[in-house]
C-alpha positions, -999 to +999 in steps of 0.1 A: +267+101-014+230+102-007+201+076-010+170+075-025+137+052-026+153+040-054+181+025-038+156+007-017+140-014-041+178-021-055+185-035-024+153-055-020+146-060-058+138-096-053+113-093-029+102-060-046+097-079-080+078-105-063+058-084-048+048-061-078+046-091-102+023-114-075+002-138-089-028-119-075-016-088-095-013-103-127-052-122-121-060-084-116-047-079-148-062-105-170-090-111-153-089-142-142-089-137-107-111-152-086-143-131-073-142-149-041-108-140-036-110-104-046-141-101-024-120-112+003-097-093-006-117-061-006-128-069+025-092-069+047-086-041+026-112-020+043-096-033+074-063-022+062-076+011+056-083+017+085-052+007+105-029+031+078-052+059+087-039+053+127-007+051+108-010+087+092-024+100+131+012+086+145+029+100+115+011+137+127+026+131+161+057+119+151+059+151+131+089+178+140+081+204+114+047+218+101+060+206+068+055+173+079+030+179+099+010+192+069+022+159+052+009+133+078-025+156+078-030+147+040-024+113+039-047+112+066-074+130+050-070+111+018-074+079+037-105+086+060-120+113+039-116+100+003-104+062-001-122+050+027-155+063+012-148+053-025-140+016-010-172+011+007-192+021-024-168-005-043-177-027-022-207-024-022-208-030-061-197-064-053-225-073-028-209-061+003-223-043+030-211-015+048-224-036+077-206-067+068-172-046+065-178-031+102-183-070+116-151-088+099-124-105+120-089-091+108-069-113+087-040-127+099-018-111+075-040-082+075-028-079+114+005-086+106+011-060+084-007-031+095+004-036+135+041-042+121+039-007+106+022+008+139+052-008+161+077+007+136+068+041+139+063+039+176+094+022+179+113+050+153+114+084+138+094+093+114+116+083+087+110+044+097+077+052+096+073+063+057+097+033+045+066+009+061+041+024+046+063+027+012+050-006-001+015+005+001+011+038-010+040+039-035+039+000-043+004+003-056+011+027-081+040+008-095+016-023-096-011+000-117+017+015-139+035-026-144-002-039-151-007-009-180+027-020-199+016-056-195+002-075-231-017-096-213-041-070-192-071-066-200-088-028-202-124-020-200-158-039-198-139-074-204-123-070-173-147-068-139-115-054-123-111-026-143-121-001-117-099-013-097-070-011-123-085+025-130-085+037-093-043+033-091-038+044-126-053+079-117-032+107-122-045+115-082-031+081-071+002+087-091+003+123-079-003+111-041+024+082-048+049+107-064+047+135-035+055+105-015+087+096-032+099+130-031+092+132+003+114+099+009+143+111-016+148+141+003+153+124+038+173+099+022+198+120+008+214+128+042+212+089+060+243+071+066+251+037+049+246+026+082+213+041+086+206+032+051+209-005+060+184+004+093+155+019+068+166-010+040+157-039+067+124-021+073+112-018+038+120-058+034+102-063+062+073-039+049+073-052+008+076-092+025+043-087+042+024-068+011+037-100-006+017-120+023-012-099+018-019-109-018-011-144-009-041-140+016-062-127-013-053-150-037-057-181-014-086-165+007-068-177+042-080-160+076 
């Protein structure tokens, strides 16, 4: 019997809930949050960013079919090209510099996080790899799509986090997210229950430090 993605958040649903349902996330939601702490947010994030497009470079290299290869390249391009670029003009709606981005000192869970993914996928295949980054790409748009069943979130002008709520609600996001679950089901359909317990260690690992990374937004900690 074969895996899929969903098996992995069955066998990490604890952490996975807590990370989907963080503190920070549901601040998002209602507003309440912080701006300090989103600001600082925003700011590892764009550190962040950067990393996961390295991430996407290894994933190209680590690539044995043009399939994949094809696969890394997008997720790469999608990254530097397009997110990177839409983040700096967010950021810049909050009072932050392009300037001020390229002078920050990395968080520590920002480090953490992003070099953890890096050592996995120079460590593994390209299989370990994806589960890492799973978290991110695919965690996010189950954070937008738990925020919009919500009661409690706030939608438009009451909420100054709206865009940001918009952004991973976008039927690109979800698109981007989806392509990468189907990618994951189709490589965990033929994994051992040993190897299944491999990749399911790595995406505890992976969803454990998102978890910290909210926790470093919501508490602003360096």
């Amino acid at each position: 019997m074969g895996f899929t993605f969903e098996d992995l958040k069955k066998d990490n649903l604890a952490p996975w809930t807590d990370y989907i349902q963080h503190d920070f996330v549901r601040q998002l939601g209602d507003g309440t949050l912080a701006p300090e702490a989103f600001r600082h947010y925003l700011k590892q994030d764009y550190l962040f960013l950067i990393q996961f497009g390295r991430a996407f470079a290894l994933a190209a290299y680590k690539s044995p079919t043009l399939a994949d290869l094809r696969h890394a390249k997008a997720g790469f391009d999608a990254i530097i090209d397009l997110e990177l670029g839409l983040h700096i003009d967010y950021c810049q709606q909050w009072g932050i510099s392009e300037q001020d981005l390229a002078d920050l000192p990395e968080a520590r869970a920002t480090l953490a996080y992003t070099r953890y993914v890096l050592d996995t996928g120079n460590r593994g295949d390209l299989l370990d790899m994806h589960v890492a980054l799973a978290p991110c790409l695919v965690g996010y748009a189950e954070v937008a799509r738990w925020l919009i069943d919500q009661p409690g979130t706030i939608r438009g002008d009451n909420n100054p986090y709206e865009a940001w709520l918009a952004m991973y609600e976008s039927a690109e996001f979800q698109a981007a997210a989806q392509a990468e679950r189907v990618w994951l089901n189709e490589r965990l359909a033929d994994v051992t229950p040993t190897r299944f317990k491999q990749l399911s260690r790595i995406f505890n690992d992976a969803t454990r430090l998102e978890i910290d990374f909210w926790g470093m937004g919501l508490n602003q900690q360096m």
